[in-house]
TIVO-2410 file (N, C-alpha, C; in nm, 3 decimals):
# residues 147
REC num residu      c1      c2      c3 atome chaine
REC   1      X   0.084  -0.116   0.000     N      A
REC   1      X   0.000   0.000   0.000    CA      A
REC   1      X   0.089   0.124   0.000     C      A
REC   2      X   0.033   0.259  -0.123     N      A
REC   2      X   0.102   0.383  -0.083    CA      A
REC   2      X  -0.009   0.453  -0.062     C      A
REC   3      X   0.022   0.584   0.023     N      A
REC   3      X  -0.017   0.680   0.026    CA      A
REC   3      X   0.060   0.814   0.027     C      A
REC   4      X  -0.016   0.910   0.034     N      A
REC   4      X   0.059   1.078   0.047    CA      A
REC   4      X  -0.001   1.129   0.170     C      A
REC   5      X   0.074   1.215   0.189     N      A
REC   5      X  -0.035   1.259   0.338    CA      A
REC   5      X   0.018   1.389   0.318     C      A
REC   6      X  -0.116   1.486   0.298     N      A
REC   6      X  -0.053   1.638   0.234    CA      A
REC   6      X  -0.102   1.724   0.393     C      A
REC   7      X  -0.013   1.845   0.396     N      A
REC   7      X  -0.004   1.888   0.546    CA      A
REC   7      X  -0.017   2.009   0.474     C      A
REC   8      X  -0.116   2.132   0.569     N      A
REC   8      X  -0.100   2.258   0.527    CA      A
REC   8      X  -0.042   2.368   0.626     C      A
REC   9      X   0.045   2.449   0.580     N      A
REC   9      X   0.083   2.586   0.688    CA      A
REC   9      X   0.018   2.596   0.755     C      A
REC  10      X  -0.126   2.702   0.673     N      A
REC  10      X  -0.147   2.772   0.751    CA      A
REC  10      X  -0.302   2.731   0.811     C      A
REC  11      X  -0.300   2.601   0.812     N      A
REC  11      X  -0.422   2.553   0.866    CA      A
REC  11      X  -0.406   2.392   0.896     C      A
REC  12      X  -0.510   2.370   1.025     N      A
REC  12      X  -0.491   2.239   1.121    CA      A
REC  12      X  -0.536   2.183   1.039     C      A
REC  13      X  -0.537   2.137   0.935     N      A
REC  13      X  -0.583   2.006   0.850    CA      A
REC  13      X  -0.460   1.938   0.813     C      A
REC  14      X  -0.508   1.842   0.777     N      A
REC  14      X  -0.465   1.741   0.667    CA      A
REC  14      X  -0.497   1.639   0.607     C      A
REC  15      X  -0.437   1.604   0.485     N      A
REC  15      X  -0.554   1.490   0.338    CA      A
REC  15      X  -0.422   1.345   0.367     C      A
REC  16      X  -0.513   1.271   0.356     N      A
REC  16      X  -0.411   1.103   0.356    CA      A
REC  16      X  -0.514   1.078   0.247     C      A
REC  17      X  -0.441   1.019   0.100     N      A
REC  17      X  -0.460   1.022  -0.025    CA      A
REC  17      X  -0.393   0.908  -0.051     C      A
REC  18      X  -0.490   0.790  -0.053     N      A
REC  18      X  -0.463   0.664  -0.144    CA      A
REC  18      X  -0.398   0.629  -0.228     C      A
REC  19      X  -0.296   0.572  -0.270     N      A
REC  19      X  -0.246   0.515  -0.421    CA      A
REC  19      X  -0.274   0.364  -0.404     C      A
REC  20      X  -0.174   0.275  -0.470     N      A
REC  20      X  -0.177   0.139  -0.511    CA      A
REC  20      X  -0.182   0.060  -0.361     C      A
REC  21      X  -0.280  -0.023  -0.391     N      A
REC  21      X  -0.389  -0.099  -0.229    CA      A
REC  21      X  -0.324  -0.214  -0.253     C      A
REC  22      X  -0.276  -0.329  -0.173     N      A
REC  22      X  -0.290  -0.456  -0.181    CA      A
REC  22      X  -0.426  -0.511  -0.095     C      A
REC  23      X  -0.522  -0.470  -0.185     N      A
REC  23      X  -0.625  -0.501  -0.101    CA      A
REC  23      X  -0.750  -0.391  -0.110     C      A
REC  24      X  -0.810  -0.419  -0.038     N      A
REC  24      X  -0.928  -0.301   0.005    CA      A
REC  24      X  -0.932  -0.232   0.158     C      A
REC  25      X  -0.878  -0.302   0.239     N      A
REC  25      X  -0.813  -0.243   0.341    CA      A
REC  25      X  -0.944  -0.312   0.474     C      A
REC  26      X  -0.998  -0.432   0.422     N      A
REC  26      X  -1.089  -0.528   0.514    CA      A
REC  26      X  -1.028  -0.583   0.622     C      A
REC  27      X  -0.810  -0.587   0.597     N      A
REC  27      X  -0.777  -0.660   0.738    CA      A
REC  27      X  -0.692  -0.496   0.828     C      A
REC  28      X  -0.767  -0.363   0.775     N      A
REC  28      X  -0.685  -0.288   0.841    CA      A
REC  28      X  -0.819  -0.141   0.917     C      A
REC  29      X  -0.771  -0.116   1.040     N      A
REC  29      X  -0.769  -0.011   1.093    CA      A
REC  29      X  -0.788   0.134   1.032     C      A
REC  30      X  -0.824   0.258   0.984     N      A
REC  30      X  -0.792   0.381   0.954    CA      A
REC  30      X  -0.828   0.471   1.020     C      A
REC  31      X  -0.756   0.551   1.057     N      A
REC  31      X  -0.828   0.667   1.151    CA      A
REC  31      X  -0.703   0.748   1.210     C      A
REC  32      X  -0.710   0.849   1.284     N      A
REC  32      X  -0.626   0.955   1.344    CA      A
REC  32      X  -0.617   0.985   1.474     C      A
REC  33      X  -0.524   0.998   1.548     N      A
REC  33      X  -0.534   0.948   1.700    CA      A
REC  33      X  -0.391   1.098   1.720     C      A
REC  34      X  -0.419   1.183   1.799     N      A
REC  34      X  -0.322   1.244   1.876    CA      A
REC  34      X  -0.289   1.210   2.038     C      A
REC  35      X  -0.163   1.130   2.014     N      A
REC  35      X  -0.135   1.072   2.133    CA      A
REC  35      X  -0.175   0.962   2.206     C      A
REC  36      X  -0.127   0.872   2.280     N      A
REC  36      X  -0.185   0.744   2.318    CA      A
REC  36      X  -0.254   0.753   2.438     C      A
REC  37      X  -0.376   0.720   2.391     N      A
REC  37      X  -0.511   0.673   2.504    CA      A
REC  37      X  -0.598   0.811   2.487     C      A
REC  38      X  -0.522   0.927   2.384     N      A
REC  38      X  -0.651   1.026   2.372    CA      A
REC  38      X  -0.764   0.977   2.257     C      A
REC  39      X  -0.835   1.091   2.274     N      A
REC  39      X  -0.985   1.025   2.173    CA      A
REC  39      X  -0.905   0.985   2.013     C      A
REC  40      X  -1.010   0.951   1.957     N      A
REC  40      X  -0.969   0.937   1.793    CA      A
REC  40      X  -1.063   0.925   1.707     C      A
REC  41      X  -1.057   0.923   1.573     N      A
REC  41      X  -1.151   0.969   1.509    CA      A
REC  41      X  -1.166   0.829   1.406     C      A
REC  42      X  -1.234   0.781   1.350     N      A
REC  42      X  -1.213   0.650   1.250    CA      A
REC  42      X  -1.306   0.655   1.182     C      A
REC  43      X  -1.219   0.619   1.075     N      A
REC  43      X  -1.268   0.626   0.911    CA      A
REC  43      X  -1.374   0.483   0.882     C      A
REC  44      X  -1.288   0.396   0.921     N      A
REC  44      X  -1.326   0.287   0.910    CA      A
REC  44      X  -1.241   0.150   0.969     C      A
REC  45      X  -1.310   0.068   1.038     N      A
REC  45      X  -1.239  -0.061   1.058    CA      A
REC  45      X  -1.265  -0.185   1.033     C      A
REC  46      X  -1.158  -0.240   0.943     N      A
REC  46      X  -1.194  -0.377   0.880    CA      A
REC  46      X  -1.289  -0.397   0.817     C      A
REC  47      X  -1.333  -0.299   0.722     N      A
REC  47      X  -1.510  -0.296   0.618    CA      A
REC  47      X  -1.441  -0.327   0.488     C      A
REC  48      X  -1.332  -0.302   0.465     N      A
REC  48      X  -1.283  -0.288   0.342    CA      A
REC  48      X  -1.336  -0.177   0.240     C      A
REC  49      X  -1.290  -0.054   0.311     N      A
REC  49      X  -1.345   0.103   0.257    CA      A
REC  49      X  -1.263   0.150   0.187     C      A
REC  50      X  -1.123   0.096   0.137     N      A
REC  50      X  -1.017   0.172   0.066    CA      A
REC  50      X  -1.019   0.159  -0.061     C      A
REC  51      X  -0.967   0.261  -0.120     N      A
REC  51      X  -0.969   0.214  -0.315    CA      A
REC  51      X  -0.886   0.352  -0.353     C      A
REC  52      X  -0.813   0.313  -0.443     N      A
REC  52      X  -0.698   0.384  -0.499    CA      A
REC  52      X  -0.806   0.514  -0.546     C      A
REC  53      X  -0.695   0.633  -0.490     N      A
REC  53      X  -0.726   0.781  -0.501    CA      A
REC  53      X  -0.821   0.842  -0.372     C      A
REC  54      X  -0.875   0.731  -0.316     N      A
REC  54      X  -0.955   0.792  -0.239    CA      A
REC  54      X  -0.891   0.900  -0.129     C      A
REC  55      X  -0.990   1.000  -0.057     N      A
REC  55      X  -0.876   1.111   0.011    CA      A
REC  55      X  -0.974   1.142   0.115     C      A
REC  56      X  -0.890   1.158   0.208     N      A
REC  56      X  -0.997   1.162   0.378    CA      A
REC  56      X  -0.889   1.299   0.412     C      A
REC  57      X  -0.981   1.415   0.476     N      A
REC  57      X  -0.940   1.499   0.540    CA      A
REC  57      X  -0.989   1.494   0.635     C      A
REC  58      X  -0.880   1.559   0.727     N      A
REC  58      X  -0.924   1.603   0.883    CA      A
REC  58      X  -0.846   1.703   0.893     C      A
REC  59      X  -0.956   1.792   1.006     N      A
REC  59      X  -0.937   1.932   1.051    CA      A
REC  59      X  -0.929   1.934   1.182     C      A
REC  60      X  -0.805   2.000   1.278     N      A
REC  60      X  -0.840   1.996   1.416    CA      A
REC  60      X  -0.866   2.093   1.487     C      A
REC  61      X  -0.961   2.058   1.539     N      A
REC  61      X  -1.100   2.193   1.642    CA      A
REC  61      X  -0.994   2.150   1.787     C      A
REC  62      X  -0.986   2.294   1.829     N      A
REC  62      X  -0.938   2.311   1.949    CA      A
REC  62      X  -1.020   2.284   2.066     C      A
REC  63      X  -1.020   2.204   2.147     N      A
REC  63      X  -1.116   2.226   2.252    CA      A
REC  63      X  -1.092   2.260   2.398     C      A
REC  64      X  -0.965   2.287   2.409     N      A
REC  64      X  -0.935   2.320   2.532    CA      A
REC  64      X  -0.800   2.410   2.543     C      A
REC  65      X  -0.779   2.499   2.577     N      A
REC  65      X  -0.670   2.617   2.571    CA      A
REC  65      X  -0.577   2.627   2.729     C      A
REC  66      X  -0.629   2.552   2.811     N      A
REC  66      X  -0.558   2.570   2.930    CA      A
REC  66      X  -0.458   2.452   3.024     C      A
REC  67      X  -0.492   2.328   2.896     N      A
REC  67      X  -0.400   2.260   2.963    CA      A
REC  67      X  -0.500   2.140   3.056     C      A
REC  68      X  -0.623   2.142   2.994     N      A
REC  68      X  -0.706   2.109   3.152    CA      A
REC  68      X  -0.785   1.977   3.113     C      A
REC  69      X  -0.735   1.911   3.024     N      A
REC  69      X  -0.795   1.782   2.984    CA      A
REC  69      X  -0.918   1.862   2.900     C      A
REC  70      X  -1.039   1.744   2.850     N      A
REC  70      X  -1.137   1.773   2.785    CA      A
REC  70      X  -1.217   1.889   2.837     C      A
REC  71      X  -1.305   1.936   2.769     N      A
REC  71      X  -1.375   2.011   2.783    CA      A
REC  71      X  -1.466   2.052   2.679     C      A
REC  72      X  -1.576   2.155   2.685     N      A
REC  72      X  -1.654   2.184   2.541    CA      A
REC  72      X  -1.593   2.293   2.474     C      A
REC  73      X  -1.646   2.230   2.380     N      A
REC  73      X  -1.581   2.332   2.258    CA      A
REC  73      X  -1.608   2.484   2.299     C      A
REC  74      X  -1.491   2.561   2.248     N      A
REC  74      X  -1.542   2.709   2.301    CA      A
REC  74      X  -1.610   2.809   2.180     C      A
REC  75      X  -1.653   2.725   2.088     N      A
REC  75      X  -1.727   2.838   1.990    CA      A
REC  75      X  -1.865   2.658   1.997     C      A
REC  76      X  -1.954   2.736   1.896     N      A
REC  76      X  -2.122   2.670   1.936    CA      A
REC  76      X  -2.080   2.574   1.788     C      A
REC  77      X  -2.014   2.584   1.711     N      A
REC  77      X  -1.964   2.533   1.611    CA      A
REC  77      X  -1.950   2.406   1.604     C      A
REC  78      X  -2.090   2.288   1.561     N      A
REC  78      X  -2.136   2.148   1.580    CA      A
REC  78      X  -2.003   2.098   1.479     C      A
REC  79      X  -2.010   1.944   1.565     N      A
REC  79      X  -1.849   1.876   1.494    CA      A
REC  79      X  -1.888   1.773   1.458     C      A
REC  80      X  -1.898   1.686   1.336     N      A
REC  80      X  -1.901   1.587   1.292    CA      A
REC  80      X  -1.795   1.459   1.352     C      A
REC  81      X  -1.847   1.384   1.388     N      A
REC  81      X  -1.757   1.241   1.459    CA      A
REC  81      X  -1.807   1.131   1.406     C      A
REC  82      X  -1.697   1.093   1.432     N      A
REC  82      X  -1.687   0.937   1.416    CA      A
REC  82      X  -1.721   0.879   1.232     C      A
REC  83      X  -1.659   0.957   1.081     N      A
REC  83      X  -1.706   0.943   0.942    CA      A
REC  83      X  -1.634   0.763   0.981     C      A
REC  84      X  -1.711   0.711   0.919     N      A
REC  84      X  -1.713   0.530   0.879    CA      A
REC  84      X  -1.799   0.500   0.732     C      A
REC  85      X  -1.697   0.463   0.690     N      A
REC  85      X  -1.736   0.401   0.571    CA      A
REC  85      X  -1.780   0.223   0.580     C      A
REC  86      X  -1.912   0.218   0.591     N      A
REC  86      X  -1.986   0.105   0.573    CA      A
REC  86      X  -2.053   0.072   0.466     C      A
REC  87      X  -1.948  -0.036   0.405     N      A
REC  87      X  -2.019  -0.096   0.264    CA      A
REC  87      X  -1.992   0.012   0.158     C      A
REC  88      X  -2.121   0.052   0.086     N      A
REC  88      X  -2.093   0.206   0.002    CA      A
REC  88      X  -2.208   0.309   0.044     C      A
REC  89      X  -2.188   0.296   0.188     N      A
REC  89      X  -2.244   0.436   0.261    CA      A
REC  89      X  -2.137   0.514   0.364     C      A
REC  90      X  -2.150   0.647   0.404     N      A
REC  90      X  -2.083   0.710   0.449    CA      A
REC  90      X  -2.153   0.685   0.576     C      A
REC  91      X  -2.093   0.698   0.723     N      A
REC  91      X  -2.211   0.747   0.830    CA      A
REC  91      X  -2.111   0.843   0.897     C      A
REC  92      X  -2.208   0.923   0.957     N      A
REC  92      X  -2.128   1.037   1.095    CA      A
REC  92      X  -2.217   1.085   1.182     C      A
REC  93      X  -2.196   1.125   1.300     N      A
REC  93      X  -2.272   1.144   1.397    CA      A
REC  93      X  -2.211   1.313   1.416     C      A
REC  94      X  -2.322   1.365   1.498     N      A
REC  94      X  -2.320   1.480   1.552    CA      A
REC  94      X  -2.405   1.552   1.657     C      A
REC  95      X  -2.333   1.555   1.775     N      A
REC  95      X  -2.439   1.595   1.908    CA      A
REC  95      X  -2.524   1.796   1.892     C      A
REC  96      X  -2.618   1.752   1.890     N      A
REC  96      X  -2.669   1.872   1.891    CA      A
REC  96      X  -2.746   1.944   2.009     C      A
REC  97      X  -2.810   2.070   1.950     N      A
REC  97      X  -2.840   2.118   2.088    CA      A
REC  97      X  -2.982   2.174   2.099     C      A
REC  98      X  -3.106   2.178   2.190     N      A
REC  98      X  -3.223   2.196   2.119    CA      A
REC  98      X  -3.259   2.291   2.141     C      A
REC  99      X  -3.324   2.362   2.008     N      A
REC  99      X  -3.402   2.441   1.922    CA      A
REC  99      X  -3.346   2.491   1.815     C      A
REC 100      X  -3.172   2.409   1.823     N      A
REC 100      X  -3.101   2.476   1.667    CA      A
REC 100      X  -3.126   2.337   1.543     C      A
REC 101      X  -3.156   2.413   1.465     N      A
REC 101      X  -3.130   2.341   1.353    CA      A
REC 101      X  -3.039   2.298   1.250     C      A
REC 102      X  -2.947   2.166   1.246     N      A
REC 102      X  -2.804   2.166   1.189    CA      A
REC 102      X  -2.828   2.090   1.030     C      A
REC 103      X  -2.757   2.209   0.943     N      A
REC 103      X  -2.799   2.208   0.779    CA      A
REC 103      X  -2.656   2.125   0.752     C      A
REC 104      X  -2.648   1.990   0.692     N      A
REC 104      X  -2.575   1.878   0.681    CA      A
REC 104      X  -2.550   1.933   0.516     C      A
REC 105      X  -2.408   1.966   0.490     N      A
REC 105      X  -2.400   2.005   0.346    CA      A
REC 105      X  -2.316   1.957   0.251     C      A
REC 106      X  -2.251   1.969   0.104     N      A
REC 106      X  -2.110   1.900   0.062    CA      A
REC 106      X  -2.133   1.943  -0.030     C      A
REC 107      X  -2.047   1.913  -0.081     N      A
REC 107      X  -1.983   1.918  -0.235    CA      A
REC 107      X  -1.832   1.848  -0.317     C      A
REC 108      X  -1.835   1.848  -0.425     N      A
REC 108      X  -1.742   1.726  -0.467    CA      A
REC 108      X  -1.588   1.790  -0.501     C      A
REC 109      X  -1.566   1.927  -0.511     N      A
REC 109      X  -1.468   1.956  -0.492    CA      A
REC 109      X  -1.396   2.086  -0.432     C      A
REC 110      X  -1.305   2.105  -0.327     N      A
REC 110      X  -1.286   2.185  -0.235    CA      A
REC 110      X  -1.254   2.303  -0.306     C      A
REC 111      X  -1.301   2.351  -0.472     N      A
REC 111      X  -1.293   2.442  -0.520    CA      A
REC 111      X  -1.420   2.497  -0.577     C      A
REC 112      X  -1.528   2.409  -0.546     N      A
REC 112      X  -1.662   2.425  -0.571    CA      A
REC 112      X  -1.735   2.523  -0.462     C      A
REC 113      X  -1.736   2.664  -0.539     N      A
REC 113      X  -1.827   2.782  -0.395    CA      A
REC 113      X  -1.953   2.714  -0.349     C      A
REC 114      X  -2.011   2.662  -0.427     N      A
REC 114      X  -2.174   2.594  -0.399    CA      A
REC 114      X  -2.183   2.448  -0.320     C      A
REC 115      X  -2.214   2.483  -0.199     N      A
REC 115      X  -2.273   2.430  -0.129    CA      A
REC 115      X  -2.403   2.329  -0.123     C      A
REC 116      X  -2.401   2.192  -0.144     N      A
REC 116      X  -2.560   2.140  -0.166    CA      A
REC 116      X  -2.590   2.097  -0.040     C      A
REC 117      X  -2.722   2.110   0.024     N      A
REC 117      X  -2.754   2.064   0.100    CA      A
REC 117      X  -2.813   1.941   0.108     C      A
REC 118      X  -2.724   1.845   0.195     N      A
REC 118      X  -2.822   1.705   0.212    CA      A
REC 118      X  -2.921   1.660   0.265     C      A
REC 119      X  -2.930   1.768   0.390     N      A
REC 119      X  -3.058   1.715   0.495    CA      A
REC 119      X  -3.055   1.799   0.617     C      A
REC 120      X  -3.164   1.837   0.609     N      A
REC 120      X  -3.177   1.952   0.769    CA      A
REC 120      X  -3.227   1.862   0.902     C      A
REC 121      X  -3.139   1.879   1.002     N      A
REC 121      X  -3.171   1.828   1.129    CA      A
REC 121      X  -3.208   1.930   1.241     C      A
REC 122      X  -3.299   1.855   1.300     N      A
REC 122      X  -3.366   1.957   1.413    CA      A
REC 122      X  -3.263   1.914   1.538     C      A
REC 123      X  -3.210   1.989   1.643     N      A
REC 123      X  -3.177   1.999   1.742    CA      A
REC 123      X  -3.260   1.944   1.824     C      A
REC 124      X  -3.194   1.840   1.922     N      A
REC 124      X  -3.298   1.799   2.007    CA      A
REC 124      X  -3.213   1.805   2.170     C      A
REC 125      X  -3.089   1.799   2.150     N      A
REC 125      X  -3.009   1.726   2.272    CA      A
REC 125      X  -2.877   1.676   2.264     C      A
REC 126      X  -2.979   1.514   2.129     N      A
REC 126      X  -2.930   1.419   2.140    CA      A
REC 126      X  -2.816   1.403   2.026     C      A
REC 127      X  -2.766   1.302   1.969     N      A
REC 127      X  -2.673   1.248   1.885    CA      A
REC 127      X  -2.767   1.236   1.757     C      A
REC 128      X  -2.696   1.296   1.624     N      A
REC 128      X  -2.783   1.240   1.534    CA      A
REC 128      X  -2.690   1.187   1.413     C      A
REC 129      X  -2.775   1.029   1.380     N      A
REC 129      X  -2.658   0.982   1.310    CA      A
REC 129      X  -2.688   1.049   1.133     C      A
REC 130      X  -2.621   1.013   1.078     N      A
REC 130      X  -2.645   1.060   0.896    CA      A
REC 130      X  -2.559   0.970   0.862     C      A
REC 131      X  -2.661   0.882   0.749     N      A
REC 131      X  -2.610   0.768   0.626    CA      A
REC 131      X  -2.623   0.878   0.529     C      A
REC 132      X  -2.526   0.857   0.428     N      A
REC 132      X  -2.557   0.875   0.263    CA      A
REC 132      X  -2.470   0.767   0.227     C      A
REC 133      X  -2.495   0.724   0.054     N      A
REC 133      X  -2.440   0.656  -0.020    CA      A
REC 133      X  -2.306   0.696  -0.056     C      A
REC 134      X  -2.251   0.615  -0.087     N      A
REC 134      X  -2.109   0.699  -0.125    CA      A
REC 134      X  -2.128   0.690  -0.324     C      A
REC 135      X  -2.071   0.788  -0.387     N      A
REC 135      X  -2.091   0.756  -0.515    CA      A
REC 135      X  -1.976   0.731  -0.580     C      A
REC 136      X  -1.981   0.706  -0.719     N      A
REC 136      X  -1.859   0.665  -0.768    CA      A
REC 136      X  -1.751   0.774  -0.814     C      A
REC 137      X  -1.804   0.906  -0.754     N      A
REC 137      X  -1.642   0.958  -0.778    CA      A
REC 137      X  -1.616   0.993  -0.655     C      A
REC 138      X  -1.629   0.884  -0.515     N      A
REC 138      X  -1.532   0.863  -0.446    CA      A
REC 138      X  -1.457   0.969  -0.364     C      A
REC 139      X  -1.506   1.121  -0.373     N      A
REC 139      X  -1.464   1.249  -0.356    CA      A
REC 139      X  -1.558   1.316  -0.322     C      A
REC 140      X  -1.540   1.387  -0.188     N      A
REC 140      X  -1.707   1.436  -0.132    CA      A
REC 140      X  -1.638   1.510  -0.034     C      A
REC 141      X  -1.651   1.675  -0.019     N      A
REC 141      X  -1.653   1.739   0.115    CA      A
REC 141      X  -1.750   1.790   0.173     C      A
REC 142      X  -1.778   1.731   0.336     N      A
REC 142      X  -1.908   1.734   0.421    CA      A
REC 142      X  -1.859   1.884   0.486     C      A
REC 143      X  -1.978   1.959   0.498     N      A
REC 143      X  -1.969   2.051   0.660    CA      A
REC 143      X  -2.110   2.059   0.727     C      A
REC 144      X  -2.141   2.088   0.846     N      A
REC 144      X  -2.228   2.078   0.896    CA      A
REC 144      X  -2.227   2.257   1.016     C      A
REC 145      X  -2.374   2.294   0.967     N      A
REC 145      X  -2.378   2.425   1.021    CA      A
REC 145      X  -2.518   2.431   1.135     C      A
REC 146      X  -2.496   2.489   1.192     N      A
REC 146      X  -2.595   2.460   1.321    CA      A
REC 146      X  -2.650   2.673   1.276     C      A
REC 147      X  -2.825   2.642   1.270     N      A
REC 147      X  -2.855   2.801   1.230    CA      A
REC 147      X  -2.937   2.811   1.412     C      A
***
């Protein structure tokens, strides 16, 4: 298996970008972990979700500034967790808060201004999960906005 893993200056992201698979990636692990025994985020485990070109970004949200273990986020700014690729659907969860409503959105390339919306969720509290299909060009950026 190769990959690239592209890093940016001036922003907490970064893309891990697929090349040549021995496999589909059914006997492996994927996901992003800062530091051992802190939280982590996963793509997928052992589904066999990989295929040449495919590209997973992650962005990292600050959640604590003082040194003080976990805590809540300090802007109202809802976070998508836990993306898993099951089969050829996407899933992700996101805790919300009630009476806001969080507009689930994407588009297929991070140079595309237009925004489509997938599905409006009502704020209740609780956790809300979101399936979509994955399609065949394999290339999809999610954001999720709480109005």
């Amino acid at each position: 298996m190769n990959f690239e893993v592209r890093l940016y200056e001036v922003s907490p992201r970064f893309d891990i970008i697929y090349g040549e698979l021995n496999g589909d990636g059914s006997t492996a692990g994927v996901g992003v972990q800062q530091g051992t025994g802190s939280a982590y985020t996963s793509f997928e485990c052992h589904t066999g979700g990989l295929s040449p070109g495919l590209q997973l970004t992650f962005q990292l949200r600050q959640t604590s500034t003082d040194g003080g273990g976990p805590c809540a986020s300090q802007d109202s700014r809802p976070l998508i967790v836990s993306p898993t690729l099951i089969g050829a659907a996407l899933t992700f969860s996101f805790q919300t808060v009630p009476g806001k409503i969080y507009v689930v959105q994407y588009r297929d390339s991070p140079d595309d201004p237009i925004w489509q919306t997938l599905q409006n969720v009502p704020g209740d509290g609780g956790a809300k999960p979101i399936m979509t299909p994955v399609l065949p060009a394999r290339q999809r950026f999610y954001r999720l906005r709480a109005e």
